[in-house]
C-alpha positions as CSV (number, residue, x, y, z in Angstrom):
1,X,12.8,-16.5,12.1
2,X,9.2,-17.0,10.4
3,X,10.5,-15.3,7.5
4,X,12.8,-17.4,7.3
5,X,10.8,-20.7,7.9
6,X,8.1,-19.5,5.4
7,X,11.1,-19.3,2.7
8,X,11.7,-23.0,3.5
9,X,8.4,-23.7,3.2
10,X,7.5,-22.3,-0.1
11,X,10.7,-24.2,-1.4
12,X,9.7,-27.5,-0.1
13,X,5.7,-27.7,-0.3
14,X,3.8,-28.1,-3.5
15,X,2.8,-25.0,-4.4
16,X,-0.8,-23.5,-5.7
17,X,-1.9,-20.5,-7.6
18,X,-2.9,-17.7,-4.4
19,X,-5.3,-16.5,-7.0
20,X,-7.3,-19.6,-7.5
21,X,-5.8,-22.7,-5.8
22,X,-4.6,-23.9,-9.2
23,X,-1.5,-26.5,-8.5
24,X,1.8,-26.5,-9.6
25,X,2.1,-22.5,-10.2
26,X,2.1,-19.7,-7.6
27,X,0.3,-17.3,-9.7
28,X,-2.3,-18.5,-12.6
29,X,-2.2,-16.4,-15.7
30,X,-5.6,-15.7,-15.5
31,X,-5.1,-14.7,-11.6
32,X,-2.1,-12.5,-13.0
33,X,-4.1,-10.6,-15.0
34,X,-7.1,-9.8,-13.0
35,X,-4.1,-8.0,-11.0
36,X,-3.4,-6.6,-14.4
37,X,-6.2,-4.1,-14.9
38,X,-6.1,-0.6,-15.4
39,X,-5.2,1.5,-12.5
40,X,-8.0,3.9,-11.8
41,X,-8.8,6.9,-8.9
42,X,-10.3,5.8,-5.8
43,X,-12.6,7.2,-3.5
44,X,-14.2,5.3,-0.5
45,X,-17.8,6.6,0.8
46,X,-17.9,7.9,3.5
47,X,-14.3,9.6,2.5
48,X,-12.3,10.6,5.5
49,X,-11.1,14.1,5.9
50,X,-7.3,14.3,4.1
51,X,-7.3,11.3,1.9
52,X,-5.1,12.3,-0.9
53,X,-6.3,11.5,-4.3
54,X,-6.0,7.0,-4.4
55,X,-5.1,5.1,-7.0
56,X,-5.7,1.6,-7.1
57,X,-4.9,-1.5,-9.8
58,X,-8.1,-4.0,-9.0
59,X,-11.0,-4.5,-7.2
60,X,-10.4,-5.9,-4.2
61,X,-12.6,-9.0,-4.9
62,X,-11.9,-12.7,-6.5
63,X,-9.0,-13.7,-6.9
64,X,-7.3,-10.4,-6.1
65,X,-8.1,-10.5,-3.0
66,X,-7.2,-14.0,-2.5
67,X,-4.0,-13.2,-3.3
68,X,-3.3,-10.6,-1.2
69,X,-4.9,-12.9,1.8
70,X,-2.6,-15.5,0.9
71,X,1.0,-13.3,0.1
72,X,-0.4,-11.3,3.8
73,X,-2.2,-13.6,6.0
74,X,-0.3,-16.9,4.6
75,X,2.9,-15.9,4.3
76,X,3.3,-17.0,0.1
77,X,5.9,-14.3,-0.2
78,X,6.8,-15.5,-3.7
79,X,3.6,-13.1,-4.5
80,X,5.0,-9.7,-3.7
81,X,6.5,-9.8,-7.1
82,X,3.4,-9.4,-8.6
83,X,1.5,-7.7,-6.4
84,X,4.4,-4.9,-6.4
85,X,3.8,-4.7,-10.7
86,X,0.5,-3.9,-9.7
87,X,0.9,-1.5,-7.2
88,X,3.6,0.0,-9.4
89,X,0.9,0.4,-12.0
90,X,-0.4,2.2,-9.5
91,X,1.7,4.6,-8.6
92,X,2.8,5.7,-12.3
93,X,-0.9,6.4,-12.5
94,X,-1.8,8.7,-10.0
95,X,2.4,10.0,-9.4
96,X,3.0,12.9,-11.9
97,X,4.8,13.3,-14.9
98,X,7.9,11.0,-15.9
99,X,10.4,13.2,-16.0
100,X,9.5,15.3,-12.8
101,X,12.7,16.6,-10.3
102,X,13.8,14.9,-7.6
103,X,12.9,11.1,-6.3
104,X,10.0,9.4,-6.4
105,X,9.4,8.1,-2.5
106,X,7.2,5.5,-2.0
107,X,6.3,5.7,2.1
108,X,4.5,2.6,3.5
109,X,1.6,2.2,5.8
110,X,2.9,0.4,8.4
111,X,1.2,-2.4,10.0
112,X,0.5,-2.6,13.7
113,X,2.8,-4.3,16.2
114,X,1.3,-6.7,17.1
115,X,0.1,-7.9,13.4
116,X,4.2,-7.6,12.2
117,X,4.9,-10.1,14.9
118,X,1.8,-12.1,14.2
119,X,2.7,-13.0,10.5
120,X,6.3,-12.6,10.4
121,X,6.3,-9.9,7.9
122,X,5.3,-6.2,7.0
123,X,3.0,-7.1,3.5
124,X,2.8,-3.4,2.9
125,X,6.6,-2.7,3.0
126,X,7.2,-5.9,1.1
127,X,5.3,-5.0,-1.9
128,X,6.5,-1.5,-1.8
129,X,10.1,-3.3,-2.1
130,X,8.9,-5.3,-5.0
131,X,7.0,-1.7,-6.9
132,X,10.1,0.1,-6.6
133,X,12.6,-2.7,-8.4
134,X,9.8,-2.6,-10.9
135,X,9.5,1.2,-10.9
136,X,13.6,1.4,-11.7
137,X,13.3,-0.9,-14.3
138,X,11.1,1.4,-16.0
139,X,13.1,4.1,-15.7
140,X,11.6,5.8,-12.7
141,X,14.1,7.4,-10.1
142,X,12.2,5.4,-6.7
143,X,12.9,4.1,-3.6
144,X,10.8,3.0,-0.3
145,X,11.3,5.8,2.4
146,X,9.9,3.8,5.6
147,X,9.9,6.8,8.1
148,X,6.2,6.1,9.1
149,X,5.8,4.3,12.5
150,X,3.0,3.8,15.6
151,X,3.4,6.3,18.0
152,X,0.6,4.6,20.1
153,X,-1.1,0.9,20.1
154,X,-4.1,0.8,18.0
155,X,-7.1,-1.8,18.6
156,X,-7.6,-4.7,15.3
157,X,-9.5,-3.0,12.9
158,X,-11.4,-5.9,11.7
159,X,-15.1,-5.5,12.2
160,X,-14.9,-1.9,13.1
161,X,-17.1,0.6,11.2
162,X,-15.3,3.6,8.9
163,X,-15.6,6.4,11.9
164,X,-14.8,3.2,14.4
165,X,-11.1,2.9,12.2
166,X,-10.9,6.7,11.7
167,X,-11.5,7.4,15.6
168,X,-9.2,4.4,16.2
169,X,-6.1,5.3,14.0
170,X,-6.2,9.4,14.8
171,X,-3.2,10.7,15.5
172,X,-1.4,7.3,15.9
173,X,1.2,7.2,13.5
174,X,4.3,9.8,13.1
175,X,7.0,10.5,10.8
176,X,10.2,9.2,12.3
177,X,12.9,12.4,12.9
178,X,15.1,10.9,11.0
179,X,12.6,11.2,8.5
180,X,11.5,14.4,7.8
181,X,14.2,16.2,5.9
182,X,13.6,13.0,3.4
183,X,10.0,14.3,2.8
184,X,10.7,18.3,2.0
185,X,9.9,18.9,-0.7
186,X,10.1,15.3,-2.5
187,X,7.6,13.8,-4.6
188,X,5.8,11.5,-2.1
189,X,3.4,8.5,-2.3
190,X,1.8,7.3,0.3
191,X,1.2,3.1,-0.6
192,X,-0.8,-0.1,1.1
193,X,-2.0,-3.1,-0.4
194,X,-5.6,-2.3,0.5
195,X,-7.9,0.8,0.5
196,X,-11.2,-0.1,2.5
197,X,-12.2,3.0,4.5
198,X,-9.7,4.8,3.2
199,X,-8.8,5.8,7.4
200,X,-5.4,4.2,7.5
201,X,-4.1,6.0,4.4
202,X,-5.8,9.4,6.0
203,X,-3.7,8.9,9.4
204,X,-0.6,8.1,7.2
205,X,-1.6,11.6,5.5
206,X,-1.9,13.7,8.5
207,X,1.4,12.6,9.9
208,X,3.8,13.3,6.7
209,X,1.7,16.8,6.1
210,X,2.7,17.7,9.8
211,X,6.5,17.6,9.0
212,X,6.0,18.9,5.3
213,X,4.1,21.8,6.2
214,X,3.4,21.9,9.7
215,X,0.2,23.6,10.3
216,X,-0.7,23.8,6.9
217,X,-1.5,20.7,5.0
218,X,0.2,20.3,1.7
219,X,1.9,23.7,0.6
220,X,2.9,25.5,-2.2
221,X,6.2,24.5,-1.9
222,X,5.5,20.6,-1.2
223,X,4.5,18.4,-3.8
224,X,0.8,17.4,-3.0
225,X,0.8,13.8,-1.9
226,X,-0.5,11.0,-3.5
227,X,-1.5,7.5,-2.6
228,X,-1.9,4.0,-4.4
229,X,-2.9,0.8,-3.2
230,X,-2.8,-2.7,-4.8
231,X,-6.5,-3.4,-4.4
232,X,-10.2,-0.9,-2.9
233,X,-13.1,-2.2,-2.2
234,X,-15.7,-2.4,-5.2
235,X,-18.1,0.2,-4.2
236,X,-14.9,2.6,-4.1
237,X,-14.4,1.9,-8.2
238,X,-18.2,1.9,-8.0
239,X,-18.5,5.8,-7.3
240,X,-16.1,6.9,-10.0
241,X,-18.1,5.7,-13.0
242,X,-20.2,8.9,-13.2
């Protein structure tokens, strides 16, 4: 029903950049192309055990991250267009060779419960919709494989510290059975719009590995995963410049 409502809205309100505030657009050029940058590897510090190798499109700073605020937390879900571009960018970066067998599947972090409910909408899913239109269009077999789900509640992860999240998300998601025979053997990518701690994209990790290669992490006869976000925190761009 608030999906619903928050389409209404967006029709009938005067709408702002989500970048900048800028009226009458709702996306800037110059917000668009902050989102526009380079996709680069990733690494948060500390890095959790069984992060696979991140990329990300931006810093999550500016007017990125107003924008992600504002398509997540405000419900401006004219935004996922572009912030899908970017995490498609993303995702061709860190993904493999064009070309490679089988499908590309991009697998969403889920949000919690409680946060779904709260805002009407799962932002992670939505732009993982949005990257895989733009992923076909470019001529990349992909489509969103949403087999991840809580097993167990999980407490808000605002204002925790990085082994607070990691302690608080361990073992809490798992692969839904109707799930795993998707995942043998397919060219996975784990996605989420941001990379702080890096934890949330570690738990997703752990749970597809257990159904891939139970007991074994990523095998020889599984593709290694991957992971892309939209947006990481500065100081995790920060650490690749050497």
């Amino acid at each position: 029903m608030r999906s619903w409502w928050q389409e209404i809205v967006g029709l009938v309100l005067p709408v702002a950049c989500g970048g900048c505030g800028r009226p009458r657009t709702e996306l800037c050029e110059e917000c668009a192309a902050a989102l526009a940058a380079v996709p680069r590897r990733v690494r948060p510090a500390p890095e959790p055990a069984g992060l696979p190798v991140v990329h990300a499109a931006a810093p999550y700073e500016n007017a990125v991250r107003a924008t992600l605020l504002a398509h997540k937390e405000r419900g401006v879900l004219g935004l996922a267009g572009a912030l899908g571009g970017a995490l498609a960018a993303a995702v061709r970066a860190g993904a493999g060779r064009e070309g490679d067998e089988g499908p590309l599947l991009l697998v969403p972090v889920p949000s919690s419960w409680r946060a779904t409910a709260g805002r009407g909408h799962d932002p992670a899913r939505r732009i993982a919709v949005a990257a895989t239109a733009e992923l076909r269009r470019g001529g990349t077999a992909a489509r969103v494989c949403a087999v991840l789900g809580q097993r167990r509640a999980v407490a808000d992860q605002a204002g925790l510290k990085a082994g607070e999240r990691h302690a608080n998300l361990a073992g809490a998601l798992a692969v839904a059975d109707g799930g795993r025979r998707l995942l043998q053997g397919a060219r996975v990518v784990l996605v989420d719009d941001v990379l702080t701690t890096g934890s949330s994209l570690a738990e997703a990790a752990r749970a597809v590995r257990a159904v891939r290669a139970p007991g074994r992490g990523d095998s020889s006869t599984a593709e290694p995963l991957r992971a892309a976000v939209v947006a990481a925190s500065p100081s995790a761009f920060e650490i690749n410049r050497n």
